[in-house]
Every structure is written in C-alpha cells, then in structure tokens.
C-alpha positions as CSV (number, residue, x, y, z in Angstrom):
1,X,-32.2,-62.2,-30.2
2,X,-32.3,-58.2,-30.1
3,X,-31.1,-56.7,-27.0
4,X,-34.4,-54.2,-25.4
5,X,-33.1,-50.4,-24.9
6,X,-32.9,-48.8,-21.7
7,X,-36.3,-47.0,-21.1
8,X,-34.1,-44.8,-18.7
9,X,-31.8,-42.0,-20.1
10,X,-29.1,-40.2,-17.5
11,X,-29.2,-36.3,-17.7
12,X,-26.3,-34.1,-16.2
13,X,-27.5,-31.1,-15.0
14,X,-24.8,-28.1,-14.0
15,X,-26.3,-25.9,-11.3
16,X,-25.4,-23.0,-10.0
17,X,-24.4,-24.8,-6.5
18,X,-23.7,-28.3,-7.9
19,X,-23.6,-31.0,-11.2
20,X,-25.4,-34.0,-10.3
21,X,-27.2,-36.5,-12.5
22,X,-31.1,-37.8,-12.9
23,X,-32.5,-40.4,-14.4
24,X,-35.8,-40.0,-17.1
25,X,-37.7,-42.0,-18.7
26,X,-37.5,-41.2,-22.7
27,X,-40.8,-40.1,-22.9
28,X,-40.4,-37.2,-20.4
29,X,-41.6,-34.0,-21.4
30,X,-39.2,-30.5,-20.3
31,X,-41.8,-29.5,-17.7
32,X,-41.8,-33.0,-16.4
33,X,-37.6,-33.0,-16.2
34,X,-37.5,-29.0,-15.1
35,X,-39.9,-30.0,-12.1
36,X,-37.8,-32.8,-11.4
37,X,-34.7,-30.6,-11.2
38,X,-36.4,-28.2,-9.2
39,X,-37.6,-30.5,-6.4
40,X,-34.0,-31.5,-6.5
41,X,-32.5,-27.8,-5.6
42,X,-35.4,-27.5,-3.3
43,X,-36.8,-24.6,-5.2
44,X,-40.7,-23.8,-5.6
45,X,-40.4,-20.5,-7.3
46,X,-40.0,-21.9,-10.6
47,X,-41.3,-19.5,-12.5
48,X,-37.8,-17.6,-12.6
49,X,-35.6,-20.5,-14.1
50,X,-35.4,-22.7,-17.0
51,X,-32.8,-25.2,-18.4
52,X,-30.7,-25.0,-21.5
53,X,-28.1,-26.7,-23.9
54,X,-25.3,-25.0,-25.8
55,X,-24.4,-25.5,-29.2
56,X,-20.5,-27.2,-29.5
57,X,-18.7,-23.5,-29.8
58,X,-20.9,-22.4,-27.2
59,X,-21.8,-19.5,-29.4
60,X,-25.8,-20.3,-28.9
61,X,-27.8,-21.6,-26.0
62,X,-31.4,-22.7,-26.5
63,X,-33.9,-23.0,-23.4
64,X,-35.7,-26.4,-23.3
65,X,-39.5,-26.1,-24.0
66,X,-41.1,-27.4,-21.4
67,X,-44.4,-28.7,-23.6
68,X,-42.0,-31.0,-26.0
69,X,-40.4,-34.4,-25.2
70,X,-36.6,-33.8,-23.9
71,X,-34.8,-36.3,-26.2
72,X,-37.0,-34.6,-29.8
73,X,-35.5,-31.1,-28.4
74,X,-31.7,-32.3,-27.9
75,X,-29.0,-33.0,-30.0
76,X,-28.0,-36.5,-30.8
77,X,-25.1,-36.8,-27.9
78,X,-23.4,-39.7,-25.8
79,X,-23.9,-37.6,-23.2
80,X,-26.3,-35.4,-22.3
81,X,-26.1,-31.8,-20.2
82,X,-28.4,-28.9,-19.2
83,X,-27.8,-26.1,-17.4
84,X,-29.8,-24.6,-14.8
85,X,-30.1,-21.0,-14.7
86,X,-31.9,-17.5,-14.0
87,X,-34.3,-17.2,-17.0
88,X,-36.6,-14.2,-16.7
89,X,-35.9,-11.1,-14.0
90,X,-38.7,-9.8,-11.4
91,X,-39.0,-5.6,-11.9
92,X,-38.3,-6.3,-7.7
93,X,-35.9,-8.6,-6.8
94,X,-36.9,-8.0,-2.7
95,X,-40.6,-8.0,-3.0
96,X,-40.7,-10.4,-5.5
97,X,-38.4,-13.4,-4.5
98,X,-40.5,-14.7,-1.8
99,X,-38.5,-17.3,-0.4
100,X,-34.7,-17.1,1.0
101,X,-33.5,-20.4,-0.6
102,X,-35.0,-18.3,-4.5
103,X,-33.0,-15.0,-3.3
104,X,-29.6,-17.3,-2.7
105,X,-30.1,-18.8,-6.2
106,X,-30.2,-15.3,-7.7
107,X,-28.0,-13.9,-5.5
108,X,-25.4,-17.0,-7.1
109,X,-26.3,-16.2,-10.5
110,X,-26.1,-12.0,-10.4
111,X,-22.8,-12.5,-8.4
112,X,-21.6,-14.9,-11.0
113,X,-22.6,-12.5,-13.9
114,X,-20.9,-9.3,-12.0
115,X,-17.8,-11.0,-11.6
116,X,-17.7,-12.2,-15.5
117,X,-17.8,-8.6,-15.9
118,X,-21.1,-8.7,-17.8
119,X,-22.8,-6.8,-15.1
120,X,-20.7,-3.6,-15.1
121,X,-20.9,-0.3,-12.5
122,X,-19.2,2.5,-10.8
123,X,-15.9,1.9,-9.0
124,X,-17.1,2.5,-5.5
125,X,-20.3,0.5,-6.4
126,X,-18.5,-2.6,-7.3
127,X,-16.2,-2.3,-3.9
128,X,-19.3,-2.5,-2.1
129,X,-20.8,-5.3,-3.6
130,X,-17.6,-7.0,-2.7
131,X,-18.3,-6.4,1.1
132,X,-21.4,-7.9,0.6
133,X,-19.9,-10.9,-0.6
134,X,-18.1,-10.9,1.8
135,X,-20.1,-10.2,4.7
136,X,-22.8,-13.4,3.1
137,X,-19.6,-15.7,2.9
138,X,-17.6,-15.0,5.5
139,X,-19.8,-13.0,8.6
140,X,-19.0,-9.9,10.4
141,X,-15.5,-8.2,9.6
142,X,-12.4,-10.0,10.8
143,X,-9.3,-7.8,11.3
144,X,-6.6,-8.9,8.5
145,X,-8.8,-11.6,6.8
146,X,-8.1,-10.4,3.3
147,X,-4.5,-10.0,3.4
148,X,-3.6,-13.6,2.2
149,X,-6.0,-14.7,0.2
150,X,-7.0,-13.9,-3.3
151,X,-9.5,-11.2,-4.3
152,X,-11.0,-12.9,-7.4
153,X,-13.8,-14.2,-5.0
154,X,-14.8,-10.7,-4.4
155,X,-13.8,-8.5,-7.6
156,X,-14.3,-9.1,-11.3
157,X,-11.5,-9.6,-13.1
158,X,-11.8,-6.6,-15.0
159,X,-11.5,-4.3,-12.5
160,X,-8.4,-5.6,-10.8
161,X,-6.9,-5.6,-14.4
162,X,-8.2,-1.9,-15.5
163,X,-7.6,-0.1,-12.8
164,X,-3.7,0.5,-10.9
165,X,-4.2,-0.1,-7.5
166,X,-2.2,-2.8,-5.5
167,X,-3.6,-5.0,-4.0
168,X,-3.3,-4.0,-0.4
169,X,-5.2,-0.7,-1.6
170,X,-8.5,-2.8,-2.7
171,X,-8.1,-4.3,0.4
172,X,-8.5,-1.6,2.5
173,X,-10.9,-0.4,0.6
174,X,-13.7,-3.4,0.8
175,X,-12.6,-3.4,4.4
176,X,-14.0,0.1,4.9
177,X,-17.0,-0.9,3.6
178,X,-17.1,-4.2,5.0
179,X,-17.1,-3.1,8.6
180,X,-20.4,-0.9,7.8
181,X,-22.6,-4.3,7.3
182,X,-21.6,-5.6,10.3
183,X,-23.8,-7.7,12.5
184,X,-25.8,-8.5,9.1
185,X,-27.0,-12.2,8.2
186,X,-25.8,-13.7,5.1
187,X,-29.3,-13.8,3.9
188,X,-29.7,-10.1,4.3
189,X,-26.2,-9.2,2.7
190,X,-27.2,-11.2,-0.1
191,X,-30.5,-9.1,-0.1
192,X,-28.3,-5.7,0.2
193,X,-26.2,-7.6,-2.7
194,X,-29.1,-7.8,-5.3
195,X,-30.7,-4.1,-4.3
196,X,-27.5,-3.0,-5.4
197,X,-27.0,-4.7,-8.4
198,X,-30.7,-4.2,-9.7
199,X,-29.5,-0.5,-10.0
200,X,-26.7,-1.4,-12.7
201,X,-27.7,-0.4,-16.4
202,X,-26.6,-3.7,-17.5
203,X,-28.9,-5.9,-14.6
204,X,-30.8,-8.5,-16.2
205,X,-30.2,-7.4,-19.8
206,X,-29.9,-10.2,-22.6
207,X,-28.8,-8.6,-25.5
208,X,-30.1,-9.8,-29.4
209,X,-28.2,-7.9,-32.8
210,X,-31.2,-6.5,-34.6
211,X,-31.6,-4.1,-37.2
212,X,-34.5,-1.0,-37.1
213,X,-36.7,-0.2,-40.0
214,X,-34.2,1.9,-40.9
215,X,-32.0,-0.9,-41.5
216,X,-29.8,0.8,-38.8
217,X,-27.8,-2.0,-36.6
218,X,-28.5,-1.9,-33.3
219,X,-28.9,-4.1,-29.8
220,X,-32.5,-5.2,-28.4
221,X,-32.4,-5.9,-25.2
222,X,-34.8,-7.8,-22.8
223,X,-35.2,-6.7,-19.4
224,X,-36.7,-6.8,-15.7
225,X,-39.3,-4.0,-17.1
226,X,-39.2,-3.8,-20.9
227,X,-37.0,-3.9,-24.3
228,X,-34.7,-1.3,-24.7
229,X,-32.6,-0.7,-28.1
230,X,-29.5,0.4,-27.6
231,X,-26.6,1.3,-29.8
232,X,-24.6,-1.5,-31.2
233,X,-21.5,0.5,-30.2
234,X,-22.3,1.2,-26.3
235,X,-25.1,-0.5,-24.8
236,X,-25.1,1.5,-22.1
237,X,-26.6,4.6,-24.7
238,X,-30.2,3.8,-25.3
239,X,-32.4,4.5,-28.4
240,X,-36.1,3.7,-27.2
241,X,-37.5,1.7,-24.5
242,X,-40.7,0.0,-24.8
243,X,-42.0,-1.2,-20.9
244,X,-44.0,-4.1,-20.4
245,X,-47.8,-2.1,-20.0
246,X,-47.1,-0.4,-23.4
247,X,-47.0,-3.3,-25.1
248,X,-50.1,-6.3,-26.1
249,X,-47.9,-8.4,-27.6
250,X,-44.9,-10.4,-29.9
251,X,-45.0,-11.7,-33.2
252,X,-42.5,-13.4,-35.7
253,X,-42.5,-13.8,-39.3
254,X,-38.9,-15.6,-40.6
255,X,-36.6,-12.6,-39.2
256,X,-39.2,-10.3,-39.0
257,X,-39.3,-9.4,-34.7
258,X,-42.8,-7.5,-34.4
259,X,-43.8,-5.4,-31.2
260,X,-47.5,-4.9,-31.0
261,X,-47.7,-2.0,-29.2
262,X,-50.8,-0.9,-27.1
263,X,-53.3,2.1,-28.5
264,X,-53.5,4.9,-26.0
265,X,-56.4,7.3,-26.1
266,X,-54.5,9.7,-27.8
267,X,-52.8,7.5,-30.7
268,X,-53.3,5.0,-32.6
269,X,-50.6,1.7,-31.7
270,X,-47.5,1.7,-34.1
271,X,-46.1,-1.4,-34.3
272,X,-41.7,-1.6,-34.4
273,X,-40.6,-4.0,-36.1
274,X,-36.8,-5.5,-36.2
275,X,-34.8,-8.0,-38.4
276,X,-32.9,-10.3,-36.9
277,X,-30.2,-12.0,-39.1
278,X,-31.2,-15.5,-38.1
279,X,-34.3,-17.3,-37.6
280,X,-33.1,-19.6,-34.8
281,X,-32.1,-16.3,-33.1
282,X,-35.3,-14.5,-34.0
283,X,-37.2,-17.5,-32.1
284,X,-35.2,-17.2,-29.1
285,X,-35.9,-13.7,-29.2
286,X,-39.8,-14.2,-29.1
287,X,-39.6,-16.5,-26.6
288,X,-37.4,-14.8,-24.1
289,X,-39.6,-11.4,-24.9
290,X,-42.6,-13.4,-24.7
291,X,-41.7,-15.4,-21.4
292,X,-40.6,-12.3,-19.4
293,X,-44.3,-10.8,-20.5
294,X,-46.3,-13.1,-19.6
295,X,-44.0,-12.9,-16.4
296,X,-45.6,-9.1,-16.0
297,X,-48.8,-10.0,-16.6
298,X,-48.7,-12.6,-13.7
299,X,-47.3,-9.7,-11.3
300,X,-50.8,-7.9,-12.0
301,X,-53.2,-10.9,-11.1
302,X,-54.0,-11.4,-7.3
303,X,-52.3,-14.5,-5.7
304,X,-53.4,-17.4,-6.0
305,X,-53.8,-19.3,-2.6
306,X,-50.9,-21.4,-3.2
307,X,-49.0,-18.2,-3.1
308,X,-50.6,-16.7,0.0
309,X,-49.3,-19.8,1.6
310,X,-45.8,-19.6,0.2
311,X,-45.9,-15.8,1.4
312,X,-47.3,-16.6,4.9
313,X,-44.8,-19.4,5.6
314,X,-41.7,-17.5,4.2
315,X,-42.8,-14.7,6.0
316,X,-42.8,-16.9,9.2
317,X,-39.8,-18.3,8.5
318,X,-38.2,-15.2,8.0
319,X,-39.4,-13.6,11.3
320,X,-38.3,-16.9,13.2
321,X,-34.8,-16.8,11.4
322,X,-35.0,-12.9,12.5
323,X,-35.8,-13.3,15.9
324,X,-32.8,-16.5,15.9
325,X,-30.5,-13.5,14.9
326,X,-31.3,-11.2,17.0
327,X,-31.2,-13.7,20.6
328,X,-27.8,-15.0,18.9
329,X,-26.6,-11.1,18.7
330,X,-27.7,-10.5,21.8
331,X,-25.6,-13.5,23.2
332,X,-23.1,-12.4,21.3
333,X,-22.6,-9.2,23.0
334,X,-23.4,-10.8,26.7
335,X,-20.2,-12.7,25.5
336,X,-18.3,-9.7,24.8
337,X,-19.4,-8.1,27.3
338,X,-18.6,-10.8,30.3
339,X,-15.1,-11.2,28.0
340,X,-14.6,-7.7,28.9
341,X,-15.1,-8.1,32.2
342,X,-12.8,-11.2,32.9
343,X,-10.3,-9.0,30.7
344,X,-10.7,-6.1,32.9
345,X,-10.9,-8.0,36.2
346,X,-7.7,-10.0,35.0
347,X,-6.0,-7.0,34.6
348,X,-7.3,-5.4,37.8
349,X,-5.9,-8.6,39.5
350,X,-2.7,-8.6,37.8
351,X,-2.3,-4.8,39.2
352,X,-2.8,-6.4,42.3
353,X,-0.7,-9.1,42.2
354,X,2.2,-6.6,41.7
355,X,1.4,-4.0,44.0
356,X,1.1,-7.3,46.7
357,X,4.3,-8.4,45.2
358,X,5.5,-4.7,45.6
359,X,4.8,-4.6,49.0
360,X,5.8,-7.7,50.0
361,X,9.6,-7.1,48.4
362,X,9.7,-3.5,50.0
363,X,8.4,-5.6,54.1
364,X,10.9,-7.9,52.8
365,X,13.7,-4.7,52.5
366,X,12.1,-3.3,55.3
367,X,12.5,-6.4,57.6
368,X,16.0,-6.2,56.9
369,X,17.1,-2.9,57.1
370,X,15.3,-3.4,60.6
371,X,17.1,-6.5,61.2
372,X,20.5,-4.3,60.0
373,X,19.4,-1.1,62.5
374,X,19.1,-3.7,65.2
375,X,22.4,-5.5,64.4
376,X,24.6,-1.9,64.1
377,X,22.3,-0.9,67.2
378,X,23.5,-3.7,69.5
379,X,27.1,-3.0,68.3
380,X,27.1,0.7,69.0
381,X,25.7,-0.5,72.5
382,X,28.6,-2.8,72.6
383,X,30.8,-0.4,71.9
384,X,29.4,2.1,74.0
385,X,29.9,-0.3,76.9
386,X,33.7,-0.9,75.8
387,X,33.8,2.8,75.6
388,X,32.3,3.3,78.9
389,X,34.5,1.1,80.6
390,X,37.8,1.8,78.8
391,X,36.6,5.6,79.6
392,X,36.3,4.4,83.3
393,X,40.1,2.4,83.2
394,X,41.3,5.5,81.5
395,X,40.2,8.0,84.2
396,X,41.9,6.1,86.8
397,X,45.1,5.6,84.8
398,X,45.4,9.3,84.0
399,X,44.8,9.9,87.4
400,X,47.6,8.0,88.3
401,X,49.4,9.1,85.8
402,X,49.3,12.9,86.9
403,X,50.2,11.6,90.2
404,X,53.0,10.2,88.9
405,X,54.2,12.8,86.9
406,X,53.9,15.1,89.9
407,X,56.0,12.8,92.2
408,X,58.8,13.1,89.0
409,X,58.4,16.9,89.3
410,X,59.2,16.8,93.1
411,X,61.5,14.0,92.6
412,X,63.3,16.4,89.8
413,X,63.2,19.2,91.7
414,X,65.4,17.1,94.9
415,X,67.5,16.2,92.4
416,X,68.9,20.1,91.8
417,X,69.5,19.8,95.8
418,X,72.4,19.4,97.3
419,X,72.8,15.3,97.3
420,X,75.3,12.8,97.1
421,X,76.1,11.0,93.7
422,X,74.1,7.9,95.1
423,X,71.0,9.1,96.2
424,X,71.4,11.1,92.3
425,X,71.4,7.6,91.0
426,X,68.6,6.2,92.7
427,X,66.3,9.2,92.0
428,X,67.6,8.5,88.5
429,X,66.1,5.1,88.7
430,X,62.7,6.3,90.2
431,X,61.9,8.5,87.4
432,X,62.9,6.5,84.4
433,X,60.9,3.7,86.4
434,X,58.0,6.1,86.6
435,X,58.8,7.3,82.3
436,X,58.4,3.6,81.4
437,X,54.7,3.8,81.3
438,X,54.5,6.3,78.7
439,X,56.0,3.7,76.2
440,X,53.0,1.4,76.5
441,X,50.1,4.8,76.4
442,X,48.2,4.3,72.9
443,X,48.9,8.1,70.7
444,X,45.1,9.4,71.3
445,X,45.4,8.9,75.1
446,X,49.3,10.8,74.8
447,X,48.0,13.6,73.6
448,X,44.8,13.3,76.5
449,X,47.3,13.4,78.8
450,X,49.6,16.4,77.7
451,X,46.0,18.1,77.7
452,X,45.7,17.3,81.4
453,X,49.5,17.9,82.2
454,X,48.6,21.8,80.8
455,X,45.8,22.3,83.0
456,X,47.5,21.1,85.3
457,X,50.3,23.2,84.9
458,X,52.3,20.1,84.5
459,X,55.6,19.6,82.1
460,X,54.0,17.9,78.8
461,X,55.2,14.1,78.2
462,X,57.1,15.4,75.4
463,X,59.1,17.3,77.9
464,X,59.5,13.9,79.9
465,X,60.0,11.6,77.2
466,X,63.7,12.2,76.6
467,X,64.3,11.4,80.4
468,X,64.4,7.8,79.0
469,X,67.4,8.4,76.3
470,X,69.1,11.4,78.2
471,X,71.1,11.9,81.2
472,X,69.0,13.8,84.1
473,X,71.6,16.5,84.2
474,X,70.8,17.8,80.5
475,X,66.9,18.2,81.5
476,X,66.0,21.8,82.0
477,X,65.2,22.6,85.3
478,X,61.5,23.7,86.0
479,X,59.7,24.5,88.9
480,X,57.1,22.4,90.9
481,X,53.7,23.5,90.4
C-alpha cells in the first residue's frame, strides 16, 4: 500500500513587513504564487515587485519567472523560502506610485537599502532623511525623544561609524531638521523620504561586473531611467549612459550582453556589447534590463481603464485622508489653543488667589493693629483719668501743703520771740507734726512742691526737712513772707 503525496506544498515568504506562510498546489505557476502573495500584502501595483530565492552563500539571488511552475524553478529544499521585494524602479517615484499602501512598500524597501549603506549621500542629506523617518514613525517632534533610545533606526551604520560626532551631536542635529516637517502625515514624510532619496547616485542601481569591448572591467548598472557603466573602482564615476528611449532592445548570446541601440536620423545604431563572466549572471542581467524596459515602455501607453480607476479611487482616498488631516490639525490647535487658555486663566486665578490671600493677611494685620490702637487707646484714657484725678488730689494736697508750710513759717518766726521753754516745746511739736507729711510725698511731687514753695517765696522742703533730725534752735532764722 503506497502512501499518496500531499498535492499541497507550504511556501515561506519574507516580506518586507512580515514572514508568513501559503499553501500551493504543486502545479502552481510563479504568476499564480506572486498574485497570491500580493493579495496577501494588499498590493495591486504589482508591476513593481517580484519574488526570489538565494543561493546557500547568498552570493546569488534569482527572481522566480512567473510563466514556469514554482517547484521546476526551485532548488530541491525541505523547506522552501522567497523573498518579496522591489524589482524594477519607476523614473517617478510620486507620480508613479499610485496608491499609498505601494509608496509604504517602497518607502520600507529604499529605507532598508539606505540604512545598509547601499544607498549612499551627502552628510546633511542623510540627517534629513533621518527626520523623515522619523517624522513617518513617530509624528510631529517631541522635545527630548531621541535622547535614550538608539539611533540605528534612523542612521546607517556607516555614518555613525565614519564620521566623529557623539551621539548627543547627531541628535541635535536630526532634531533641527525634524522640527521643520512638523504637522506632516506619515504618508507624506514617507513621500518627502523617497523624493529625497531618488536624487542619490546610487538610487535604484543594481550593479552586474561586465567587461567592454575593450575587454576593460567595468560595472553595468540598471536603473530607474537607463544602464549606466561605471568604473569598477567608484561607481559613483560613470563611463556612458544609455536611457531607456535610445535603446530597441536586449539580446544574449552565452556571456555575450548585447544593447540594440536605436538609429537616429543622423547615425546609424551601434550596438555595445559586454561579457559577462557567467552565463547565469548574464541571464539575470537580460532579464532585469529587459523587465525595467518593458517597464518604460508601459509608462508611454495611455491607461488602461483599470488604471483610471485605481488613479480616481487613490486620488479620492487621498483627498479624504487629506481633508481627515487637516480637521484633525485643526482640532489639534482648538486643543492647544483652549489648553492655553485654561493655562492662562489658571494662572490669572492663581494671581488672584494670592493677591485675595494678600489682602486678607494684611485686613487680618489690619484688624489687629486696630484692635491694639483701641486697646492702648482705652488705656491712655484710663490713664488720663488716673491722671486727671491724681492731678485733682494733688492740687488740693499742695494747697494744703503750702498752707502748712506757711503756718511753720509763722509758727518759726514766734518761736525767735520771746517765750517760755514750754510753749518752745510745744511749737516744737507743731512743726515736726506738720514736717511728717513730707516723709510720705512721692520724689516727682517733692520737687513740684519746692517749685511752688519758690514762687511762693517760701523756704524749700530741703530747708525744712532737717527740722525732723535737728533741734529748732540750729535752723536758720528766715523771715515770713
């Protein structure tokens, strides 16, 4: 009993996005699997792609013919894997690309190649296209973004290797340019992305080792507009360039690479013819050359109606995604702009709130300073009471006083008479009974009081005072007043 084979075979196919897996029958064809693959990355622009398998050292990759069977074109493997990738370039990668979903797929593959470092420019040029990047992945510039994460997202390697600059000097510098494309969506950064790029030397070049008639070595390249032949040395320094409308078409013979050239009406068409050193090579060659010709030629015919569609819709799709953009910008800014306000009207209140808070602490000082004034008021009135009537008790007491010290003076005065020794003693008596009220006088109303015994004419109290420690006889005599 024989077991059947599957009729299915699983394929692995590495994206540019993704690696996911189909399922084909054995008898599928490469157009049959590549349309497959397309539906699957949502692409309809398939004119641009193709799929491919690599030899084991990876030295050689060979497109998958879309007219053969699969399985006759592939290796015998376990396992089988194709790559999905840019094939052929458009002269115009803007007017060209029709829908957004194709431009992200090339935007993928060209960023890819630049950061490889196989796509090579200017300095400033390459700092730019890593604001682009991004500016698509990331949005509108954010203050400090950059500062702790890597750049290799952004710069090929090469660059941060060749050139000494730290890293805090490549940040400012994609900053600088990264502010400029603000308010940009990340389709039309990737756009901006791929206009630049499509100015390198390098852009959409695949480079074959040929040599001339002249058996000199050399590099043919195939690009967006022609073959140029560069020197093996520099690629960048080109020999000849042949564009696509000067040439009819490609032929091969073994090694032999043969460019039919066009006949102007001046000259007769001159064929240039290459060797290549291997025939597998020379075949990839002719088909690549070939390919991006035919590609050219379908640039010059009208649309198809197909096409007119595809145009129409993207181009509706593109305004609608433009007109999305501009309401959410506009929202954008109505947010900024109210978030402005509340900042400013926040800050107006919180000016308020301490000039209120001011206020209220200086009524509150205020209120009590009052409250003190009041307080030292009622005590000055207090005391100007107590004044008023010890002022009043005072009067009459140095009123008394005065009278008192007057009756001493005449009592004094009798004494110098001619009297007995007792009626000596009892005048004695009288005035050290009238002397005893000086011991109790406070010092301030003393000295009031020897003011009033002087305009009065009076003896002072110090005069009088000893009266109390002394005998009567050792007083001077004065006269009355």
């Amino acid at each position: 009993m024989t077991v059947d084979e599957p009729k299915t075979v699983e394929v692995t196919v590495l994206s540019l996005e993704e690696e996911f897996k189909i399922a084909m029958q054995k008898a599928t064809s490469g157009r049959e699997l590549y349309e497959l693959v397309c539906r699957s990355l949502r692409l309809r622009e398939n004119q641009f792609f193709g799929l491919f398998f690599e030899t084991e050292d990876k030295k050689t990759k060979y497109w998958l013919k879309r007219s053969r069977n699969v399985l006759e074109q592939l290796p015998k493997a376990q396992n089988i894997r194709l790559t999905f990738s840019v094939r052929f370039y458009p002269e115009d990668l803007e007017q060209e690309l029709i829908e957004d979903r194709t431009r992200h797929v090339f935007y993928l593959h060209v960023k890819r190649l630049v950061q490889a470092g196989e796509i090579r420019s200017l300095h400033e040029d390459v700092v730019r296209l890593a604001a682009l990047a991004a500016q698509a992945k990331y949005g509108d510039f954010k203050e400090n973004f950059l500062t702790n994460m890597s750049l290799t997202y952004l710069l090929p390697h090469y660059t941060l290797d060749d050139y000494l600059v730290t890293k805090n000097v490549w940040i400012s510098k994609i900053e600088a340019f990264w502010k400029e494309y603000y308010g940009r969506t990340n389709e039309e950064a990737e756009i901006e992305y791929l206009k630049l790029a499509q100015n390198f030397d390098m852009f959409g070049m695949e480079h074959f080792d040929v040599k001339d008639d002249n058996k000199r070595k050399c590099l043919l390249a195939i690009g967006p507009t022609g073959l140029v032949l560069c020197e093996r040395e520099s690629k960048s320094k080109r020999l000849l360039e042949f564009n696509w409308n000067q040439i009819e078409n490609f032929m091969i013979r073994s090694r032999k690479f043969i460019i039919k050239m066009k006949a102007d009406n001046e000259n007769s068409a001159k064929n240039q013819i290459f060797f290549v050193k291997k025939a597998k090579t020379n075949k990839l060659l002719f088909e690549q050359s070939v390919g991006n010709h035919e590609l050219y030629k379908l640039r010059k015919l009208p649309d198809s109606v197909d096409l007119q569609h595809m145009k129409l819709h993207a181009l509706e799709e593109r305004d609608r995604r433009k007109e999305e953009h501009a309401n959410l910008i506009n929202e954008r800014k109505l947010r900024q702009d109210a978030e402005k306000r509340r900042e400013e009207a926040e800050s107006q209140l919180q000016k308020f709130q301490l000039a209120a808070a001011a206020a209220k602490e200086a009524l509150q000082n205020s209120e009590k300073s009052q409250q003190n004034l009041l307080e030292k008021l009622h005590r000055t009135e207090e005391e100007a009471q107590l004044l008023k009537l010890a002022s009043s008790e005072t009067g009459v007491q140095r009123s008394q006083l005065l009278s008192a010290l007057s009756v001493v003076y005449a009592i004094i005065n009798n004494y110098y008479a001619e009297n007995s020794e007792q009626e000596r003693s009892e005048i004695l008596q009288k005035i050290q009974g009238a002397l005893l009220l000086l011991e109790v006088l406070p010092p301030d109303f003393l000295l009031t009081l020897m003011a009033d015994c002087l305009v009065n004419n009076l003896p002072s109290v110090e005069e009088l005072q000893p009266l109390l420690n002394v005998g009567i006889m050792k007083l001077p005599k004065v006269s009355p007043v």
